[in-house]
C-alpha positions in Angstrom: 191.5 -6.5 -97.8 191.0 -3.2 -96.6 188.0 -2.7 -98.9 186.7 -5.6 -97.6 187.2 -4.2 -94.0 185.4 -0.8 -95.1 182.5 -2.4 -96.4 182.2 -4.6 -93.6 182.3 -1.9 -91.5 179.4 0.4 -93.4 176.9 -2.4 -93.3 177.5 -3.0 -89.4 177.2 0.6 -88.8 174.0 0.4 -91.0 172.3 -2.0 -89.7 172.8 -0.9 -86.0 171.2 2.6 -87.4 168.6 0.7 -88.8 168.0 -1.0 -85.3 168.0 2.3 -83.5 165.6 4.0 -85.5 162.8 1.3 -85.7 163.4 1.4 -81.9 163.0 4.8 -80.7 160.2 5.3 -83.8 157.7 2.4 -81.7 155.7 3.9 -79.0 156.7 3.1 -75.8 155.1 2.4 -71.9 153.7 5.6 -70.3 154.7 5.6 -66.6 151.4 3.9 -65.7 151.2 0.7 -67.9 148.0 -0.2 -66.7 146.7 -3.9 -67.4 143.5 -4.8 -68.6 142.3 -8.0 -67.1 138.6 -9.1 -68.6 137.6 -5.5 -69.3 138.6 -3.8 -66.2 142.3 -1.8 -65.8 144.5 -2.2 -63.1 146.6 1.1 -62.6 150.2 0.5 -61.4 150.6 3.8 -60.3 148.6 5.6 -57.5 149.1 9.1 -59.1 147.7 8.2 -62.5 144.5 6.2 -60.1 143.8 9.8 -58.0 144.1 11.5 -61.1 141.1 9.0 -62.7 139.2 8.8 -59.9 139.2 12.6 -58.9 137.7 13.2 -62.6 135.2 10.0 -62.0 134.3 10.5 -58.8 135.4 7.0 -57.6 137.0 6.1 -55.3 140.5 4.3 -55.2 141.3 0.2 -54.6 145.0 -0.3 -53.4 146.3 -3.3 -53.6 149.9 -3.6 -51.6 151.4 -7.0 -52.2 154.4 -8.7 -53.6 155.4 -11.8 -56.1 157.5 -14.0 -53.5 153.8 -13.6 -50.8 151.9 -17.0 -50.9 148.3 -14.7 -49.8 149.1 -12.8 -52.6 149.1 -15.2 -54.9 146.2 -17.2 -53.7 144.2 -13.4 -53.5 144.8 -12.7 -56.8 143.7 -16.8 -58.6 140.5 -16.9 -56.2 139.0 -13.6 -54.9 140.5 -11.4 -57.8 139.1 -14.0 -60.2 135.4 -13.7 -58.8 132.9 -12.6 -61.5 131.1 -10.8 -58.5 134.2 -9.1 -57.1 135.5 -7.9 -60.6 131.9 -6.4 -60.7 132.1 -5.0 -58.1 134.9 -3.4 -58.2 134.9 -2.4 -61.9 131.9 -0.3 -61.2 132.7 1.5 -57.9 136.6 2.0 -57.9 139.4 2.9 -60.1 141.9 -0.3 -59.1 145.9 -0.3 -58.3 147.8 -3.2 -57.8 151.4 -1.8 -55.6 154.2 -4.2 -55.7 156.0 -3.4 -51.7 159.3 -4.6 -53.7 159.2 -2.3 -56.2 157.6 0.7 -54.5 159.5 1.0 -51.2 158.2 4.7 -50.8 155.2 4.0 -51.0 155.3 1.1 -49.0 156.2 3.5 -46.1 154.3 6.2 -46.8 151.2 3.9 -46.2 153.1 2.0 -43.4 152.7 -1.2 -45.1 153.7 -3.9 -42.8 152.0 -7.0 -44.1 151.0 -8.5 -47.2 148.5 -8.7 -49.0 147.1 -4.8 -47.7 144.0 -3.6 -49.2 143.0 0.4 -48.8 140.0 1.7 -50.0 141.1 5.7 -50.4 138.3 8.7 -51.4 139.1 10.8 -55.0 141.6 12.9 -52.9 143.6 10.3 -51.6 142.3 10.0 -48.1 142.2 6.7 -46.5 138.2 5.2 -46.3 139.3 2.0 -45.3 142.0 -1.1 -44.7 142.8 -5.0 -44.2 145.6 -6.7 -44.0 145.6 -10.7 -45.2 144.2 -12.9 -47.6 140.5 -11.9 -48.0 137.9 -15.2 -49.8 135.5 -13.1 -52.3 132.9 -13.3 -49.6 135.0 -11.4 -47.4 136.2 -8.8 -49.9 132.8 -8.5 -51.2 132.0 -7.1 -47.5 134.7 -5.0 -47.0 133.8 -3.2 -50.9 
């Protein structure tokens, strides 16, 4: 019985070493896991945007909004769906999408009261422009 036990033992101990080495061989999230949504990449963190856009020479969409804000959500199925927005955007600005929830820092830091809050910043991270509320494509598209 105490064989058994031994053996028992080896291949748990085995197979948890297994588990552990095919985990921390697999390449893992860098602190910006940016998304790419039809082409165009969505930076979730602002450092890793000014970084881009300071060697691009773009400037820098902020996006400040959160998962429980109705705006939000309707913002990002119509005017962050628009063929002509995306355009527009992928061509002019390096994009990052801020959850308030998860960034609290931040949030302050850019005295984010209300969302959705969009902020248009230059390469060096000084602010161009804001809005605060849903914006329709036409709107955003005049406010780009």
């Amino acid at each position: 019985m105490d064989e058994l036990k031994k053996w028992v033992m080896a291949g748990l101990l085995m197979g948890v070493l297994a588990v552990l080495i095919i985990y921390f061989s697999q390449p893992h999230s860098s602190p910006d896991p940016a998304v790419k949504e039809d082409g165009f990449e969505w930076h979730t963190s602002l450092d890793k945007a000014l970084e881009k856009a300071s060697v691009t020479g773009k400037d820098v969409l902020v996006i400040f909004s959160a998962s429980w804000c109705p705006a939000c959500r309707q913002m990002e199925e119509d005017t962050l769906q628009n063929d002509e927005v995306m355009k527009r955007i992928s061509e002019n600005y390096i994009g990052v999408r801020i959850d308030v929830d998860s960034n609290p820092e931040l949030s302050s830091e850019y005295r984010i009261y209300g969302v959705p809050t969009i902020i248009i910043l230059d390469s060096s991270g000084n602010q161009i422009r804001r809005s605060e509320g849903y914006m329709s494509p036409q709107e955003l598209m005049s406010f780009l």
